[in-house]
C-alpha positions in Angstrom: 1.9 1.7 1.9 0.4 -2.1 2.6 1.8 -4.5 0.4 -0.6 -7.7 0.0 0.5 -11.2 -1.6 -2.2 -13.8 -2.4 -1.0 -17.2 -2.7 -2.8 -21.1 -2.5 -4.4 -21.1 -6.0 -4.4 -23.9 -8.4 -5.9 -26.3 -10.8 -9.1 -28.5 -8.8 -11.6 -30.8 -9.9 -15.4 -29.4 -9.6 -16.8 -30.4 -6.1 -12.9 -30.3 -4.8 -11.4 -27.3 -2.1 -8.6 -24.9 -1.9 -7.4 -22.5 0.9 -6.5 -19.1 -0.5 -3.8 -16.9 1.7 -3.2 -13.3 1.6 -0.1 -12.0 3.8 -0.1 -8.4 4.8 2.6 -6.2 5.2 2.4 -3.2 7.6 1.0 -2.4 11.0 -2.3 -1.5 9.4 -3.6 -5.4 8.9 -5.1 -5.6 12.4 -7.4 -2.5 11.9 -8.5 -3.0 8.4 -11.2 -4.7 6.9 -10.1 -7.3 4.2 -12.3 -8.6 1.2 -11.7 -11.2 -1.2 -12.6 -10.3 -4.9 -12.6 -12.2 -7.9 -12.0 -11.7 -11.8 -13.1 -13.8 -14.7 -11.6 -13.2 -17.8 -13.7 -10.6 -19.8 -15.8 -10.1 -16.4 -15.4 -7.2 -14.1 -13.8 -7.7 -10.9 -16.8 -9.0 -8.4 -17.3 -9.2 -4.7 -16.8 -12.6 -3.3 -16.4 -12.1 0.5 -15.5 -9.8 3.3 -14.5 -9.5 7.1 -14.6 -6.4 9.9 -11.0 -5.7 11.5 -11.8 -7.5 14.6 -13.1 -10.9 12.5 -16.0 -10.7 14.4 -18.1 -10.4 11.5 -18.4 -11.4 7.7 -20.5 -10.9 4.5 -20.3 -13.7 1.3 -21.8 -13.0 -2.0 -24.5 -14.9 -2.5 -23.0 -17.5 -5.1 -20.3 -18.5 -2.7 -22.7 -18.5 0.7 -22.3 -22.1 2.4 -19.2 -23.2 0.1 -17.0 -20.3 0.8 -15.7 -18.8 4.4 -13.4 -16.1 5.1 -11.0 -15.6 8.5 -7.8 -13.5 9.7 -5.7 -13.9 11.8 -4.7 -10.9 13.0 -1.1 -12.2 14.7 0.0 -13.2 11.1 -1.5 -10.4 9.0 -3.1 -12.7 7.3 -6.7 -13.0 5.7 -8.1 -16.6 4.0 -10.7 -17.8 2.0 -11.3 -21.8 2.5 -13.4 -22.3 -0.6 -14.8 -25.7 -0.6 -17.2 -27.4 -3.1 -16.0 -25.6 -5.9 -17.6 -25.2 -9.1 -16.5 -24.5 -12.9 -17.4 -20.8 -12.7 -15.5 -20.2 -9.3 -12.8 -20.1 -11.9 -11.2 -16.6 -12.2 -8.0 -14.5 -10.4 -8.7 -14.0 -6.4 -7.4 -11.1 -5.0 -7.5 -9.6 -1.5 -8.3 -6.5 -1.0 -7.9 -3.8 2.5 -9.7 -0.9 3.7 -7.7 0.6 6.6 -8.0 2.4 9.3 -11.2 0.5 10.8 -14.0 1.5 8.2 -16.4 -1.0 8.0 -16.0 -3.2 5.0 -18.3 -3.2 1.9 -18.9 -4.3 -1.4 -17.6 -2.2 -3.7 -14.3 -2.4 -5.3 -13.9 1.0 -5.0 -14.0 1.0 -1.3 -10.3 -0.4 -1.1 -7.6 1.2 -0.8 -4.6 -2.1 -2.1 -4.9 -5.0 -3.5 -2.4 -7.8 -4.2 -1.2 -9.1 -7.3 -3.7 -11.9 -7.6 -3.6 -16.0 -7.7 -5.0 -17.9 -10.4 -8.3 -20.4 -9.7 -8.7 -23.1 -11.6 -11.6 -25.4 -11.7 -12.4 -28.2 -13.8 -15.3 -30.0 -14.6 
């Protein structure tokens, strides 16, 4: 089983960045696709951003396109999400999320198979 931990969250002025971490536990990391969701309170869960095994290719909802970019690297087990130019309603719980065994990631939540504990976003206007 793949244990994930999300850390680099906090409280930002509108327009400021943060760097979110997720550390992976397992030999799986290097061969799963990884996707950053996010959860507003009394929203569902939404996509936010996603990349292949290899890193060699992404996706980005569309609210976050040009602000937001995801990486791995794959020596650490880690995944990130550099969010820059953030806004009031990037606020919400960021969690990463893994699809193993080099399926081709996606959109839906119900696509992944863990997903950490979440850290909290914060961003004021």
């Amino acid at each position: 089983q793949v244990q994930l931990g999300e850390s680099g969250g906090g409280l930002v002025q509108a327009g400021g960045s943060l760097r979110l971490s997720c550390a992976a536990s397992g030999r799986t990391f290097s061969s799963a696709a990884m996707g950053w969701f996010r959860q507003a309170p009394g929203k569902e869960r939404e996509f936010v951003a996603a990349i292949s095994w290899s890193g060699g290719s992404t996706d980005y909802a569309d609210s976050v396109k040009g602000r937001f970019t995801i990486s791995r690297d794959n020596a650490k087990n880690t995944v990130y999400l550099q969010m820059n130019s953030l806004k009031p309603e990037d606020t919400a719980v960021y969690y990463c999320e893994i699809r193993s065994n080099r399926r081709a990631y996606t959109r839906l939540l119900r696509d992944y198979d863990y997903w950490g504990q979440g850290t909290q976003v914060t961003v004021s206007s």
